[in-house]
Residue frames as qw, qx, qy, qz and C-alpha x, y, z in Angstrom:
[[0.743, -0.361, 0.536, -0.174, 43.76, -77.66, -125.77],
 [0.335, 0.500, -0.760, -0.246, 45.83, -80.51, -127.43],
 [0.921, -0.129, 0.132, -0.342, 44.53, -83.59, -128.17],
 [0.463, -0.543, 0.698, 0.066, 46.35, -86.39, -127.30],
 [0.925, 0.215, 0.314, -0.022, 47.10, -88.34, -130.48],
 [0.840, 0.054, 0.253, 0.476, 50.15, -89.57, -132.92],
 [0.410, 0.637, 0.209, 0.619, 49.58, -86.39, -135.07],
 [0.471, -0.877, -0.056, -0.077, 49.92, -84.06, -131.89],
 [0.889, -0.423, 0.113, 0.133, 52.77, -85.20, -130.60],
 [0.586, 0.357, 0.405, 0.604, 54.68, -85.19, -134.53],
 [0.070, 0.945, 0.046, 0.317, 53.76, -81.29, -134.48],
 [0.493, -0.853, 0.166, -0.045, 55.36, -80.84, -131.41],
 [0.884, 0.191, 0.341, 0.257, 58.36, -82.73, -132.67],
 [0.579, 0.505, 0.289, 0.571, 58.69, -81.16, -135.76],
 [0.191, -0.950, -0.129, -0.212, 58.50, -77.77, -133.89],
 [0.666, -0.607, 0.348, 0.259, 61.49, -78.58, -131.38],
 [0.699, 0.189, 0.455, 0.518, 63.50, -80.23, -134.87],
 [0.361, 0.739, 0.110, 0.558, 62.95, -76.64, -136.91],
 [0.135, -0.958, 0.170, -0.190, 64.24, -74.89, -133.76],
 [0.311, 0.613, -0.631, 0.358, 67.50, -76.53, -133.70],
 [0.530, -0.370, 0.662, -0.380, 66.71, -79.25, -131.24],
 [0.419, 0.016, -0.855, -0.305, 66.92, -83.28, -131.35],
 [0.768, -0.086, 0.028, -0.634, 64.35, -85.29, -130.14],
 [0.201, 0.167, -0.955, 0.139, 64.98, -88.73, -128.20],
 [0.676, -0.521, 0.127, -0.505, 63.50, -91.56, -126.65],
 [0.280, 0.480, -0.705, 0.441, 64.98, -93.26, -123.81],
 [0.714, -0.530, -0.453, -0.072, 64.26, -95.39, -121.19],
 [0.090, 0.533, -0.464, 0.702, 65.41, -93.52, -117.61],
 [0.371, -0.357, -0.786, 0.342, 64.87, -93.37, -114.23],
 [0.080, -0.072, -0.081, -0.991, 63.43, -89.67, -114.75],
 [0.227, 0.570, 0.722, -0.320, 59.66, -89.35, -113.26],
 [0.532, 0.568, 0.161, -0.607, 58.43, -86.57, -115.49],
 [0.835, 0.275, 0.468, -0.091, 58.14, -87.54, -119.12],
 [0.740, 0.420, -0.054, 0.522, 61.02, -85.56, -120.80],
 [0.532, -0.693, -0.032, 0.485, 63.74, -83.73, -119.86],
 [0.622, 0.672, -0.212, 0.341, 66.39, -81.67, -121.77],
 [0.852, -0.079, -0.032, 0.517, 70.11, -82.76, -121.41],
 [0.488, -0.530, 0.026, 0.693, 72.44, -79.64, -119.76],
 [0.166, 0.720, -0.324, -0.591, 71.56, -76.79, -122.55],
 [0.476, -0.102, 0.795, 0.362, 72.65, -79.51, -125.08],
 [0.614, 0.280, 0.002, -0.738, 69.58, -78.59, -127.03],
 [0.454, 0.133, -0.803, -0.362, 68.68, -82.10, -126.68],
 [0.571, -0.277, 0.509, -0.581, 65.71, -82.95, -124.99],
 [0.196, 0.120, -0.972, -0.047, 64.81, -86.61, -123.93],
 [0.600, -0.132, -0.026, -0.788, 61.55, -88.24, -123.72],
 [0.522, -0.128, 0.716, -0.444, 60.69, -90.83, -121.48],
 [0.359, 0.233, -0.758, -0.492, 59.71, -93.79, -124.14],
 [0.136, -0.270, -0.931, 0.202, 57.79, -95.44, -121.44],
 [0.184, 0.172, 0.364, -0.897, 55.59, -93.09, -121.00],
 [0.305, 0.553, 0.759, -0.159, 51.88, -92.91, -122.61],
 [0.286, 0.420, 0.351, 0.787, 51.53, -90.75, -125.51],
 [0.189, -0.920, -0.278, -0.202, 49.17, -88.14, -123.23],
 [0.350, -0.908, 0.077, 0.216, 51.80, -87.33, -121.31],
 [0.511, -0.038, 0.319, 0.797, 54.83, -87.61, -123.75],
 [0.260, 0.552, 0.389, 0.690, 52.66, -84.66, -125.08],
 [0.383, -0.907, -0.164, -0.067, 52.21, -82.93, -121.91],
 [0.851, -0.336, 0.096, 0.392, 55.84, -83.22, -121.39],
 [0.508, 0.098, 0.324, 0.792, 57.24, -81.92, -124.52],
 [0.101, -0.918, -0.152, -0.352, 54.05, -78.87, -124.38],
 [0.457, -0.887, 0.016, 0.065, 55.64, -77.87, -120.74],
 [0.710, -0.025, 0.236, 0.663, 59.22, -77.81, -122.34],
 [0.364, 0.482, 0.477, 0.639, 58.51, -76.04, -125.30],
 [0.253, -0.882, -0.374, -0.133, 56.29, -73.52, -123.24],
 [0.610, -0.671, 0.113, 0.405, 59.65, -72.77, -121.44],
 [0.636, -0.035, 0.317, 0.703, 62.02, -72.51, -124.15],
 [0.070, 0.743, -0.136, -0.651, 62.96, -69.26, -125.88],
 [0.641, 0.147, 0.574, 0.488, 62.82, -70.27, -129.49],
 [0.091, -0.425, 0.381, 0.816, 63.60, -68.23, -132.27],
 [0.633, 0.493, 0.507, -0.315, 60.32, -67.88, -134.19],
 [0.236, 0.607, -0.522, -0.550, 62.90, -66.37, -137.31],
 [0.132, -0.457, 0.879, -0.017, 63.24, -70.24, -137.52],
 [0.534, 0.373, 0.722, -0.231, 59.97, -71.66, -137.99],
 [0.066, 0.274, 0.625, 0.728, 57.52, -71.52, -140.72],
 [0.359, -0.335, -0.235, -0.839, 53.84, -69.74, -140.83],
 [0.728, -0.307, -0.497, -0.357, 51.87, -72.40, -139.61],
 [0.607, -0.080, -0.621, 0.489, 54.88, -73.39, -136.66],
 [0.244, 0.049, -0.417, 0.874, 54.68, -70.12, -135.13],
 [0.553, -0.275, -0.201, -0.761, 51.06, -70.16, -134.82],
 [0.855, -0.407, -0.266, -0.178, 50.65, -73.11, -133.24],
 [0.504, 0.058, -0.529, 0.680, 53.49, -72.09, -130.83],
 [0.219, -0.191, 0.178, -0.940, 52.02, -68.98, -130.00],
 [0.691, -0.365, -0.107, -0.614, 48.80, -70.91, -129.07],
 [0.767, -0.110, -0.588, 0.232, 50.74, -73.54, -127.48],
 [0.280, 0.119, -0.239, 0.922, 52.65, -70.57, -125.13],
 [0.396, -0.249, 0.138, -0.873, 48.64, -69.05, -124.48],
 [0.817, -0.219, -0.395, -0.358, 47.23, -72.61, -123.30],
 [0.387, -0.391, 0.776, -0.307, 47.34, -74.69, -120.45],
 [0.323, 0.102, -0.919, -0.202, 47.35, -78.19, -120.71],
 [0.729, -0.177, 0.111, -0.652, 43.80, -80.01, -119.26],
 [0.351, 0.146, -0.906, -0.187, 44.51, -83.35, -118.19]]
């Protein structure tokens, strides 16, 4: 389970950033808390949101994407692979 704090959030980040993705935030009129922009590999994150669910957001992305684990480091692709075998508990 992922707790919901600053240093969460930065992993998840830095995870999306070594697989070749950017990382925004925007204010929208989008209800969930990020989106990604047509393939673009650029996803957008709701900047109103609350930091629990800008990290539920960018988990249920990430969980979706195909990334290329060649692309990480040690530590990234561990805590993908346990991101990818969890469910979020809010």
């Amino acid at each position: 389970m992922l707790t919901p704090t600053a240093h969460t959030l930065e992993k998840l980040e830095m995870l999306l950033r070594s697989a070749g993705y950017r990382v925004r935030y925007e204010k929208g009129n989008f209800k969930t808390g990020a989106c990604m922009l047509l393939e673009s590999q650029m996803v957008v994150v709701n900047k109103f949101s609350n930091l629990e669910s800008k990290i539920h957001a960018i988990a249920a992305l990430i969980r979706e994407l195909e990334i290329d684990y060649n692309l990480l480091d040690e530590k990234q692709v561990i805590f993908l692979q346990q991101l990818k075998q969890t469910k979020l508990q809010l």
